[in-house]
KEMAR-215629 format. One record per residue (C-alpha): chain; residue number from 1; x, y, z; residue in one letter. Coordinates in nm, 2 decimals, padded with zeros to 4 digits. Layout:
N
+---+-----+--------+--------+--------+---+
! c !   k !      x !      y !      z ! r !
+---+-----+--------+--------+--------+---+
! A ! NUM !      X !      Y !      Z ! A !
...
+---+-----+--------+--------+--------+---+
END
This chain:
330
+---+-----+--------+--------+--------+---+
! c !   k !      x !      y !      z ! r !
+---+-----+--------+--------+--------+---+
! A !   1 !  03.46 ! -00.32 ! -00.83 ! X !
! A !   2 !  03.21 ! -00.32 ! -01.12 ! X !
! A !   3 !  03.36 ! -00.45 ! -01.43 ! X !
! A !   4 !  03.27 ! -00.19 ! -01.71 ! X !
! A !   5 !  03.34 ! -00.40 ! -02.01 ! X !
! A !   6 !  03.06 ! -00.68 ! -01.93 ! X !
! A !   7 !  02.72 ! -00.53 ! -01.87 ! X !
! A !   8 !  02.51 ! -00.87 ! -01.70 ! X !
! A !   9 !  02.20 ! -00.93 ! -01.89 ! X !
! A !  10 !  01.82 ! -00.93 ! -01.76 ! X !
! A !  11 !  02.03 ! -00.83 ! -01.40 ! X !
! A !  12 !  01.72 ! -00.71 ! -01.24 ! X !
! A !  13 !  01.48 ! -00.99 ! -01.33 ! X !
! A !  14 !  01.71 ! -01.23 ! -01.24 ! X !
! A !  15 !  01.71 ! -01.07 ! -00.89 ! X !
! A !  16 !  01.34 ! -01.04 ! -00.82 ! X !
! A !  17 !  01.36 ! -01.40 ! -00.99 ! X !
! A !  18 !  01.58 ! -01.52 ! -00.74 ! X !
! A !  19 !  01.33 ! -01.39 ! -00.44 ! X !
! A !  20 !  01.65 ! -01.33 ! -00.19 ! X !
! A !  21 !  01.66 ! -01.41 !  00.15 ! X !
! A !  22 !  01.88 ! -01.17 !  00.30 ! X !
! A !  23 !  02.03 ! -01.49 !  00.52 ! X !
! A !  24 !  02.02 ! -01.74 !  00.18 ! X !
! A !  25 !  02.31 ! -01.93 !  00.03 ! X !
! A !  26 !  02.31 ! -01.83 ! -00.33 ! X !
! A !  27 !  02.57 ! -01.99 ! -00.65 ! X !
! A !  28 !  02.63 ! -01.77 ! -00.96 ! X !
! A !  29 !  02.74 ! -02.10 ! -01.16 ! X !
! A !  30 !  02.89 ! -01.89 ! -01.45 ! X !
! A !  31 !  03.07 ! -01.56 ! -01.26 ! X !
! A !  32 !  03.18 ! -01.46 ! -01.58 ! X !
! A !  33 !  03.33 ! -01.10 ! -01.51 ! X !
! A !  34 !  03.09 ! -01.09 ! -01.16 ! X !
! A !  35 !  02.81 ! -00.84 ! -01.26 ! X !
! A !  36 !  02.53 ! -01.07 ! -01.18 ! X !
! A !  37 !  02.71 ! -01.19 ! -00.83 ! X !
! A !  38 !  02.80 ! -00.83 ! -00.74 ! X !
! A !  39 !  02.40 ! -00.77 ! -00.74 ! X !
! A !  40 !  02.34 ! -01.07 ! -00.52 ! X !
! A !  41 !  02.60 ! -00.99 ! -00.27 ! X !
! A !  42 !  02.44 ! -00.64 ! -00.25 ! X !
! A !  43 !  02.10 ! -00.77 ! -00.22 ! X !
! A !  44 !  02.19 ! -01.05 !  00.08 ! X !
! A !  45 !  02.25 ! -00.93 !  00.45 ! X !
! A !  46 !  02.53 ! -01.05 !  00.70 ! X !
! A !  47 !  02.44 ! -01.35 !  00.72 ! X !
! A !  48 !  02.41 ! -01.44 !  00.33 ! X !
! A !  49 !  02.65 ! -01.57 !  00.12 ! X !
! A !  50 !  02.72 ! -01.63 ! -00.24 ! X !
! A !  51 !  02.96 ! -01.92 ! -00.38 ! X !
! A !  52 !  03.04 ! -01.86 ! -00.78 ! X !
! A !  53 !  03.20 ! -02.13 ! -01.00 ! X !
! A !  54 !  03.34 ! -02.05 ! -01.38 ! X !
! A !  55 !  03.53 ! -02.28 ! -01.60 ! X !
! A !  56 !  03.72 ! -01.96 ! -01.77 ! X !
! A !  57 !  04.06 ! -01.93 ! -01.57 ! X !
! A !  58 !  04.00 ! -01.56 ! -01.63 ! X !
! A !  59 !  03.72 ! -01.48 ! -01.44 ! X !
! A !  60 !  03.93 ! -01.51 ! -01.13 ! X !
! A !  61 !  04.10 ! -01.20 ! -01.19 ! X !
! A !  62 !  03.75 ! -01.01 ! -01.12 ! X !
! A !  63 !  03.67 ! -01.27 ! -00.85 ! X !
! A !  64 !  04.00 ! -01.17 ! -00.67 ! X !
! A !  65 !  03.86 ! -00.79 ! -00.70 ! X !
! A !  66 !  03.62 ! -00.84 ! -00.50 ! X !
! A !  67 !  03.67 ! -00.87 ! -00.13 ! X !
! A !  68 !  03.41 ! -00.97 !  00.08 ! X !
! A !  69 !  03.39 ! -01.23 !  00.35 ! X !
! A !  70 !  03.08 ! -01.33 !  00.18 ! X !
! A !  71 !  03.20 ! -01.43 ! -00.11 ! X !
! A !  72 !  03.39 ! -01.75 ! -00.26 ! X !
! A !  73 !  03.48 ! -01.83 ! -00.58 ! X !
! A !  74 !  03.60 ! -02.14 ! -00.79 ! X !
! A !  75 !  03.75 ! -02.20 ! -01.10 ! X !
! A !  76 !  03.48 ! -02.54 ! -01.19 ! X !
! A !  77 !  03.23 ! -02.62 ! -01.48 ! X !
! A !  78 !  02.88 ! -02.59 ! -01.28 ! X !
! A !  79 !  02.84 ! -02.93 ! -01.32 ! X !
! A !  80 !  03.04 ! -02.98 ! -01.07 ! X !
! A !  81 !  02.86 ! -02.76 ! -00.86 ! X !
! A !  82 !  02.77 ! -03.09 ! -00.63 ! X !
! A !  83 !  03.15 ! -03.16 ! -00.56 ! X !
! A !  84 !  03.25 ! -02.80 ! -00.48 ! X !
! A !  85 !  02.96 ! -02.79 ! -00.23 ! X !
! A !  86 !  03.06 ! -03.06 ! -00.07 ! X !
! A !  87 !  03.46 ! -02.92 ! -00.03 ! X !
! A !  88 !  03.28 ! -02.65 !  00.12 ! X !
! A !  89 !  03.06 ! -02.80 !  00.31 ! X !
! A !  90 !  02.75 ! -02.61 !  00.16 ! X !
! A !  91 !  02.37 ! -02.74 !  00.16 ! X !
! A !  92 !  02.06 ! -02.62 !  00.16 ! X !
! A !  93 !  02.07 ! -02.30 ! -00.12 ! X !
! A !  94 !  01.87 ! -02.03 ! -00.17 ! X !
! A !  95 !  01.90 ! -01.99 ! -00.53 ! X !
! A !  96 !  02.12 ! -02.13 ! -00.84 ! X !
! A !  97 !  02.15 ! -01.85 ! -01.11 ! X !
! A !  98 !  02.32 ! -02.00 ! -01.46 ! X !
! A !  99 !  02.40 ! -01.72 ! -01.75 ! X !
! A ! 100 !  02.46 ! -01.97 ! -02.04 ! X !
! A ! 101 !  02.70 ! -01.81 ! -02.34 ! X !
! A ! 102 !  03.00 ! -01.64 ! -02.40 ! X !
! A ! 103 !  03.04 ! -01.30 ! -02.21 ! X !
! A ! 104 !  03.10 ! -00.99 ! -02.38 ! X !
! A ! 105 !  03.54 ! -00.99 ! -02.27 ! X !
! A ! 106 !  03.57 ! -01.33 ! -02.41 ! X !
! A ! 107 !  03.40 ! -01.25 ! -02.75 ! X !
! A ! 108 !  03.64 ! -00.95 ! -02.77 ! X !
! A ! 109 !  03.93 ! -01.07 ! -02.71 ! X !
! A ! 110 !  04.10 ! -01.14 ! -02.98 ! X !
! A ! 111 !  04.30 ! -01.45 ! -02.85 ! X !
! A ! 112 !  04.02 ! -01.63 ! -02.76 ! X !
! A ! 113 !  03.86 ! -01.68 ! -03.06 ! X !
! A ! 114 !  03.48 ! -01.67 ! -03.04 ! X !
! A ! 115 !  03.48 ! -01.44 ! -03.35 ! X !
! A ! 116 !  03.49 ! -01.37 ! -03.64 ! X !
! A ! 117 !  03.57 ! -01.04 ! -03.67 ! X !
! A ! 118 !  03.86 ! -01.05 ! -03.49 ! X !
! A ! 119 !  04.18 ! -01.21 ! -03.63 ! X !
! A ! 120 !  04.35 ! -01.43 ! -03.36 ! X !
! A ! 121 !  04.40 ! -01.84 ! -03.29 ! X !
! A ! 122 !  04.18 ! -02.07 ! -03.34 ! X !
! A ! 123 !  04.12 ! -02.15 ! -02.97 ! X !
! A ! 124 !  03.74 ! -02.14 ! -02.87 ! X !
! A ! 125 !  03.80 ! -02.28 ! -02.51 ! X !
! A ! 126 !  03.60 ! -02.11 ! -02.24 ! X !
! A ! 127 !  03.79 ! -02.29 ! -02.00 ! X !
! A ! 128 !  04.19 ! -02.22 ! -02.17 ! X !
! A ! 129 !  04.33 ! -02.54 ! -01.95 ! X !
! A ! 130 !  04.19 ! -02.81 ! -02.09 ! X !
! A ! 131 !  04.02 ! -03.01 ! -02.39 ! X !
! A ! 132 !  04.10 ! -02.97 ! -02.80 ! X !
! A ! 133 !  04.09 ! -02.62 ! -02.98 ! X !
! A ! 134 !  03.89 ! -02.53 ! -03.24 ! X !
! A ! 135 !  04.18 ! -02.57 ! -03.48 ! X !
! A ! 136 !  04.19 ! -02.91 ! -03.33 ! X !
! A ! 137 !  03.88 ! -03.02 ! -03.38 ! X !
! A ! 138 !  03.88 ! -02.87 ! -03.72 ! X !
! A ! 139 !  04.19 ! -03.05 ! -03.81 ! X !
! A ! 140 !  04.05 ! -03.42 ! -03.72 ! X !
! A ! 141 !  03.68 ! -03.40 ! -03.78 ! X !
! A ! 142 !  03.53 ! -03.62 ! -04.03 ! X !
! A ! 143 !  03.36 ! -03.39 ! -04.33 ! X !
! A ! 144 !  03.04 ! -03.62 ! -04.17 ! X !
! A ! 145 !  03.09 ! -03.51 ! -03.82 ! X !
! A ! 146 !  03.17 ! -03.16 ! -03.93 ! X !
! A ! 147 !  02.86 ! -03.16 ! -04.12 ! X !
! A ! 148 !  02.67 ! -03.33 ! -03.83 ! X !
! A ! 149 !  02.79 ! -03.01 ! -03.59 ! X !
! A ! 150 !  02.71 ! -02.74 ! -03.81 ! X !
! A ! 151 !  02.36 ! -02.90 ! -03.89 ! X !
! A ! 152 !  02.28 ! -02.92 ! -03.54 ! X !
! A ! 153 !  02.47 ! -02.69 ! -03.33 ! X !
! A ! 154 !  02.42 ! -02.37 ! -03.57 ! X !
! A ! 155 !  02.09 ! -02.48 ! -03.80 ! X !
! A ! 156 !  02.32 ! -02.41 ! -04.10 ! X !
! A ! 157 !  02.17 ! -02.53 ! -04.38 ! X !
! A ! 158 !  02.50 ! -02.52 ! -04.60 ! X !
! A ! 159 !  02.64 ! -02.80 ! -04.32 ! X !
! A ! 160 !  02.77 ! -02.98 ! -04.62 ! X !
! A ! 161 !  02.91 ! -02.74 ! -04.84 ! X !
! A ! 162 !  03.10 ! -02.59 ! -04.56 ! X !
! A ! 163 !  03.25 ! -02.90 ! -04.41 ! X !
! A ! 164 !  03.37 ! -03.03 ! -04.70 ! X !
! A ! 165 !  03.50 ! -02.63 ! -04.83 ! X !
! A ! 166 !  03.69 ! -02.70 ! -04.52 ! X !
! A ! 167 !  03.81 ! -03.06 ! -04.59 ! X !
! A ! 168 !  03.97 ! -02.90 ! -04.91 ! X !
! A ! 169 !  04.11 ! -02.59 ! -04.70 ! X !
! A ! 170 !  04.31 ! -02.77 ! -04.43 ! X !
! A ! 171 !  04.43 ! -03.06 ! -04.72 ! X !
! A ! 172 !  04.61 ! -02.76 ! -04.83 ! X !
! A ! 173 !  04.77 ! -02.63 ! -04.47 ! X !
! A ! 174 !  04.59 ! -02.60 ! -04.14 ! X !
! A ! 175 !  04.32 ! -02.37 ! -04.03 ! X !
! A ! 176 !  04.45 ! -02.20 ! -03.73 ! X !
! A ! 177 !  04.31 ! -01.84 ! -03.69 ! X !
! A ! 178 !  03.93 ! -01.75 ! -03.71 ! X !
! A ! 179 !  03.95 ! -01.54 ! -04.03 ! X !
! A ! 180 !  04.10 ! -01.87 ! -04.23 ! X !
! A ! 181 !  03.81 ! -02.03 ! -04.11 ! X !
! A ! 182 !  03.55 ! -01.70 ! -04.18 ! X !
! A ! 183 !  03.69 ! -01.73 ! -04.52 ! X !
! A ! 184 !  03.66 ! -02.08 ! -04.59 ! X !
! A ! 185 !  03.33 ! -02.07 ! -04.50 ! X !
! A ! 186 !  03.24 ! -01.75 ! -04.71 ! X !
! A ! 187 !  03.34 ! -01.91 ! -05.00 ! X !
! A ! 188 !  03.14 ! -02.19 ! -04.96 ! X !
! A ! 189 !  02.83 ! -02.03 ! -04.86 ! X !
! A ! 190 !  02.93 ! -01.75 ! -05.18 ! X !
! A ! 191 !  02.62 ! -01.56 ! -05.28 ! X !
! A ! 192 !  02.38 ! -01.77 ! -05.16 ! X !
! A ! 193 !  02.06 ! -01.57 ! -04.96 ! X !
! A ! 194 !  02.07 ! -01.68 ! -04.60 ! X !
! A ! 195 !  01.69 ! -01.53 ! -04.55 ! X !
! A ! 196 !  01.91 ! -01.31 ! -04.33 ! X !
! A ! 197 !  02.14 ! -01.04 ! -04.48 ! X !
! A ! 198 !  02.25 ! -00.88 ! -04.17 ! X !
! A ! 199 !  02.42 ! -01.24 ! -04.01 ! X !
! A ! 200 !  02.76 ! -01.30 ! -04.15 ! X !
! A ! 201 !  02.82 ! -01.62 ! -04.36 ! X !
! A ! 202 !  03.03 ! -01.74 ! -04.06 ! X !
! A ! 203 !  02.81 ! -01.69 ! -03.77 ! X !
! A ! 204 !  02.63 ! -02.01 ! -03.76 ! X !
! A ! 205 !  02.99 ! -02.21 ! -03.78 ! X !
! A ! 206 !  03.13 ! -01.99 ! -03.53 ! X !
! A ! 207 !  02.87 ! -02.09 ! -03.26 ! X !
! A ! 208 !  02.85 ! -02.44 ! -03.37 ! X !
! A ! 209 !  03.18 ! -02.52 ! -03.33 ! X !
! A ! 210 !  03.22 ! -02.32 ! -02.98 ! X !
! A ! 211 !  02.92 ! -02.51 ! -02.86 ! X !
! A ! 212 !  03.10 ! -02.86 ! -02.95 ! X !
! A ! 213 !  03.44 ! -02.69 ! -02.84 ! X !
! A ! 214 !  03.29 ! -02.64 ! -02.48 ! X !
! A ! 215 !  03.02 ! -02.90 ! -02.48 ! X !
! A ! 216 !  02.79 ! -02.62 ! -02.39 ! X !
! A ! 217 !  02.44 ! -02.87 ! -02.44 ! X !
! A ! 218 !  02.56 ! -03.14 ! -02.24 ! X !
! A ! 219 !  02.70 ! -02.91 ! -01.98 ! X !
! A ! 220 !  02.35 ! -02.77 ! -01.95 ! X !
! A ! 221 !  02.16 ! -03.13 ! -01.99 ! X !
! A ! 222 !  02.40 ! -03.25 ! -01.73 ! X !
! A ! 223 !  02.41 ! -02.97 ! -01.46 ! X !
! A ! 224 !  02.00 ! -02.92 ! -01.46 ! X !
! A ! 225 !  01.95 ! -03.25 ! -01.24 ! X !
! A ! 226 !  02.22 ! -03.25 ! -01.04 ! X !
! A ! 227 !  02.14 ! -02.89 ! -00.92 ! X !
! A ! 228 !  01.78 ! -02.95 ! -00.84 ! X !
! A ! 229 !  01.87 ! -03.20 ! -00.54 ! X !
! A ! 230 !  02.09 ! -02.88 ! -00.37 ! X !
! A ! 231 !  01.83 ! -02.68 ! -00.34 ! X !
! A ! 232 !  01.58 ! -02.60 !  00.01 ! X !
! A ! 233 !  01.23 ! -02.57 ! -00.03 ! X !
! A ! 234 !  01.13 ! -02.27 ! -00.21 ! X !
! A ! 235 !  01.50 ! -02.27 ! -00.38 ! X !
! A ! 236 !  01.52 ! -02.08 ! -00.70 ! X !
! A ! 237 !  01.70 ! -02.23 ! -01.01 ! X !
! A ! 238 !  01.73 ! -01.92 ! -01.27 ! X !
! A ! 239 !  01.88 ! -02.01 ! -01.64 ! X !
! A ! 240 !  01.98 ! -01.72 ! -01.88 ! X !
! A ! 241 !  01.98 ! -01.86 ! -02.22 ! X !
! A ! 242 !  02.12 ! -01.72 ! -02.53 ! X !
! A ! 243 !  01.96 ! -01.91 ! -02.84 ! X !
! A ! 244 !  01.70 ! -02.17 ! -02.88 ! X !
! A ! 245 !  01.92 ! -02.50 ! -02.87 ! X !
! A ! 246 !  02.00 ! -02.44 ! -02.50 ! X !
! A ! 247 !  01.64 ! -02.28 ! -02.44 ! X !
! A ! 248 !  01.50 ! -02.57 ! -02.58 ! X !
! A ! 249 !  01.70 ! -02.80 ! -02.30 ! X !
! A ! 250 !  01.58 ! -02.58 ! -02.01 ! X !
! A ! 251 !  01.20 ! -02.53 ! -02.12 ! X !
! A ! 252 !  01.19 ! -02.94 ! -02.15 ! X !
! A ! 253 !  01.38 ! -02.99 ! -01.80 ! X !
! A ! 254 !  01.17 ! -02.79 ! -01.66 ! X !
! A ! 255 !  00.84 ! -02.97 ! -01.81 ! X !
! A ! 256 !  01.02 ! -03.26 ! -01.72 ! X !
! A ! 257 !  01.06 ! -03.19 ! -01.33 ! X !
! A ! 258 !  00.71 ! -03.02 ! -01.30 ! X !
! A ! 259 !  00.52 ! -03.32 ! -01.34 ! X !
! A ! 260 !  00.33 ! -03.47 ! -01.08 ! X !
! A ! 261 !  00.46 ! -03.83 ! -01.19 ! X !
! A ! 262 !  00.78 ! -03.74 ! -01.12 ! X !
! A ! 263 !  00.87 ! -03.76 ! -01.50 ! X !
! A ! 264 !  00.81 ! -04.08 ! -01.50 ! X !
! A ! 265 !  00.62 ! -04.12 ! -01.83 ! X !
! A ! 266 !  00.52 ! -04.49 ! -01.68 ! X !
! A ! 267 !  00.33 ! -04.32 ! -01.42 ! X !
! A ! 268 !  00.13 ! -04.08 ! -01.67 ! X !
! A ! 269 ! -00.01 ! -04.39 ! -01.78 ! X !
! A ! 270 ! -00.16 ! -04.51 ! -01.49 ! X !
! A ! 271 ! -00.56 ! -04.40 ! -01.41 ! X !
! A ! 272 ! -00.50 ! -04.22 ! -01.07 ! X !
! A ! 273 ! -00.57 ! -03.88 ! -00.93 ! X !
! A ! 274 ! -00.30 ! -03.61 ! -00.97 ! X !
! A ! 275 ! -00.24 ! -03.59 ! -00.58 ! X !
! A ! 276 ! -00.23 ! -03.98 ! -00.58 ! X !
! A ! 277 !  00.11 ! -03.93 ! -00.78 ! X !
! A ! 278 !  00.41 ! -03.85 ! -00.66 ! X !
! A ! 279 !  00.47 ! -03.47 ! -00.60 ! X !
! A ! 280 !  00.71 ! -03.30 ! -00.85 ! X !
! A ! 281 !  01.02 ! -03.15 ! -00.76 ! X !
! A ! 282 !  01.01 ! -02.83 ! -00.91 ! X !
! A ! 283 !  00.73 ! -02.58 ! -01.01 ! X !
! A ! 284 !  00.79 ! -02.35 ! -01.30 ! X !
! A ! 285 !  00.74 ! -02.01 ! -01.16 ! X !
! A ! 286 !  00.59 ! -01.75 ! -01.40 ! X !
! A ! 287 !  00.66 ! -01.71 ! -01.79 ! X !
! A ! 288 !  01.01 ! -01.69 ! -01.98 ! X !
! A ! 289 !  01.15 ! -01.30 ! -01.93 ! X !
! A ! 290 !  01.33 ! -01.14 ! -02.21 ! X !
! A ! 291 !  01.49 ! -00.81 ! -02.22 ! X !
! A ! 292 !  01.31 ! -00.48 ! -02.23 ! X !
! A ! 293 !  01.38 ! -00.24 ! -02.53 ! X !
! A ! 294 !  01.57 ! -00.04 ! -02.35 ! X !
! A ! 295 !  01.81 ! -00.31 ! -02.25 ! X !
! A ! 296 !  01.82 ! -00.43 ! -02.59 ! X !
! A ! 297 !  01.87 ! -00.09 ! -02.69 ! X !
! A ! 298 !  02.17 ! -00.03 ! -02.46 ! X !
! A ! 299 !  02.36 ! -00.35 ! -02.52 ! X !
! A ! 300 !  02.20 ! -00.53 ! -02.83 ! X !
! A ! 301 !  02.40 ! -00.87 ! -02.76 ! X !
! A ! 302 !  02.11 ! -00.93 ! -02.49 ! X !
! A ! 303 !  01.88 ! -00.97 ! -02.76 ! X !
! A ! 304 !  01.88 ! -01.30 ! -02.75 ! X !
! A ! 305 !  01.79 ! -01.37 ! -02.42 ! X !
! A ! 306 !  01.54 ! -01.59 ! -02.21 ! X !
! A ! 307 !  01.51 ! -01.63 ! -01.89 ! X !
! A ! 308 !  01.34 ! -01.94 ! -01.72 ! X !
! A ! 309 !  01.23 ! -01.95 ! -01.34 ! X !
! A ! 310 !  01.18 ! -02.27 ! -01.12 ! X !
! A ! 311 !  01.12 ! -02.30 ! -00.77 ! X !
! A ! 312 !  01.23 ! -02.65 ! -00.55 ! X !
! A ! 313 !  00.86 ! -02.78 ! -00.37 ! X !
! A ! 314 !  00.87 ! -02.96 ! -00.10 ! X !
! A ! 315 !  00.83 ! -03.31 ! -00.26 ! X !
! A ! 316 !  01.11 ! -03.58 ! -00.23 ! X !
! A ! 317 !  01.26 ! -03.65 ! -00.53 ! X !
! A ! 318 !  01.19 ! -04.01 ! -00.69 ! X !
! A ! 319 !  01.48 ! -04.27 ! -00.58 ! X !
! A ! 320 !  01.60 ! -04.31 ! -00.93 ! X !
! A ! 321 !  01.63 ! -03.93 ! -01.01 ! X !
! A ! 322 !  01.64 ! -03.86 ! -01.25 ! X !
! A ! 323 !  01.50 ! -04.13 ! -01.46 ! X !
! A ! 324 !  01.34 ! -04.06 ! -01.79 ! X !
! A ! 325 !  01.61 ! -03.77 ! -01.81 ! X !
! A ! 326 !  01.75 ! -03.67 ! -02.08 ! X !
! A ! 327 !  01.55 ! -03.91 ! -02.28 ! X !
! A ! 328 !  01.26 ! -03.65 ! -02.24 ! X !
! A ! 329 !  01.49 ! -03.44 ! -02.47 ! X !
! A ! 330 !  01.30 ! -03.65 ! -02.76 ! X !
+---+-----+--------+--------+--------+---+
END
């Protein structure tokens, strides 16, 4: 089964990223509708096997499409990718592949509420079972928190005006669909030049608040560490991101785990020889990939991407792991 409304993005360099072992363990952390966990299972032999985890209670219809001994899926947030290992009594992968974002089904449908463009409820929950709305959150936020998210979740420098445009707005009745909200902000933002005419005045609002919605950074900040202790030597942790605040997360974690100190910024201090150090846990493997015209072409939502590559070394990781982290965030 090949789901023909999600086409996975940078699919083949994750794959010669990932450097299969026909007999590895791999995790697809975010299934999403399975294109990037179809290609693993295709690549792998017999003996492989692939475990995917996705918060969005809807990805299990495409998981259940696909039968294959080889396969398991669970409905989890990757950082909890230690704990559903464990209930399966996993160890030792291969490779860790994370797709940060929304997929293409969930920004279309109209009940979910990622966008704009589409009129529906308020919702913004990739995973529809738990944790406030974006209505909610709307509704209680101070105009200072509001203002705080939109600052630093969507770099909109109108953080202000909107969150108090929508302070007035919901004094008046409740914003509860996502064109209430694209209108609320419109009118605050008015004819102001964005420096980018082609981005609707609601875009940056739109991603900030599905980024608090979900917790998207901390999910990220959180699940980095915890992943790097699963993997065998030679493991590969893959990450996918889709715009520069999660990027920004993954480029530093991976600084951060590459150091011969161990990321201990104590030990950097200290007049020794690099091999005197403790080894690092992770080597960066080649530069961030991003998508080839052609795929940009053919699906322009993959625009955005990055691609970063680490592999697990075969240095112990420091006792305290991982201290200094995520202070080395800055």
């Amino acid at each position: 089964m090949r789901d023909a409304e999600h086409a996975p993005v940078l699919v083949d360099e994750a794959l010669r990223a990932l450097a299969i072992d026909p007999r590895g363990t791999y995790v697809d952390a975010t299934f999403g509708r399975g294109g990037h966990t179809l290609r693993i299972l295709d690549a792998i032999g017999r003996g492989g096997r692939v475990i995917a985890l996705d918060r969005d209670p809807a990805a299990f219809s495409s998981a259940r499409a696909i039968a294959d001994p080889r396969f398991t899926f669970r409905h989890a947030w990757f950082s909890t990718l230690p704990q559903v290992l464990a209930e399966l009594g996993v160890a030792g992968l291969s490779g860790v592949l994370l797709d940060l974002g929304v997929s293409s089904p969930q920004i279309d449908d109209a009940t979910r509420g990622f966008s704009y463009r589409f009129e529906g409820p308020l919702d913004m929950r990739m995973d529809t079972t738990r944790g406030d709305t974006g209505a909610e959150f709307v509704a209680r936020a101070s105009v200072a928190e509001l203002t705080r998210v939109l600052r630093d979740y969507g770099e909109e420098r109108f953080a202000q005006s909107i969150a108090r445009a929508i302070e007035k707005a919901r004094a008046v009745r409740p914003i509860g669909t996502t064109r209430e909200l694209a209108k609320v902000v419109a009118q605050a933002v008015g004819t102001r030049t964005r420096g980018d005419w082609r981005q609707d005045p609601a875009a940056r609002t739109f991603q900030a608040l599905r980024i608090v919605v979900n917790r998207e950074l901390d999910e990220v900040s959180i699940a980095l560490p915890r992943i790097v202790p699963l993997l065998r030597e030679r493991g590969r942790l893959c990450v996918i991101s889709f715009h520069s605040l999660e990027d920004r997360i993954v480029k530093r974690f991976f600084a951060f785990a590459s150091k011969p100190y161990g990321g201990d910024p104590r030990l950097a201090r200290i007049p020794l020889a690099d091999d005197a150090l403790p080894g690092a846990p992770l080597a960066v493997v080649g530069r961030a990939a991003k998508p080839s015209s052609d795929e940009q072409a053919a699906n322009p939502r993959s625009r955005s991407a990055v691609l970063r590559v680490a592999e697990r070394t075969p240095h112990a990781l420091p006792a305290d792991w991982p201290r200094g982290w995520p202070e080395a965030l800055g």
